[in-house]
C-alpha positions, 0 to 999 in steps of 0.5 A: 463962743456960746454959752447956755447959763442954767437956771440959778447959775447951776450949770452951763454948756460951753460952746467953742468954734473950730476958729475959736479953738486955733485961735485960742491955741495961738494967742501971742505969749500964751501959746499951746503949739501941740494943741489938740484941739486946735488942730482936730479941727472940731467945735468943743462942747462942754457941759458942767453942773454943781458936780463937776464936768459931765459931758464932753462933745465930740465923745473922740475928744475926750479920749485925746485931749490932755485934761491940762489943755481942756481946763486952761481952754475952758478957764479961759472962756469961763464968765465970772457968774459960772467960774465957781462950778469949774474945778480948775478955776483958782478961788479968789480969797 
């Protein structure tokens, strides 16, 4: 995994491995079987800033993959400093 912070904790780009992706999708008790990216078989690149997700890399990515897998995805490798730019990540109260 590999991830770019931009400056003021403004934005990141979120960089996973094909490895990564298969694991991630094969984890004991939280498990996607039907994951599409684990099985294209492709890295994901990410991109959000203070307006939400505006980039996704590969572009044939973000025609296939449901929005429920690449948000469990992303919210599962999100350190707490960005969390808070990542729509789908629950707020603390």
């Amino acid at each position: 995994m590999q991830i770019e912070i931009l400056s003021n904790n403004m934005g990141y780009q979120l960089r996973l491995e094909a490895k990564e992706l298969k694991k991630w999708a094969n984890r004991p008790n939280a498990q996607w079987p039907c994951s599409v990216l684990a099985n294209f078989g492709l890295e994901l690149c990410v991109s959000v800033d203070k307006n939400g997700l505006y980039d996704v890399w590969p572009d044939i990515l973000m025609e296939r993959v449901p929005s429920d897998e690449l948000c469990a995805c992303v919210n599962d490798h999100l350190p707490k400093v960005v969390r808070h730019l990542w729509p789908c990540w629950e707020k603390q109260q």
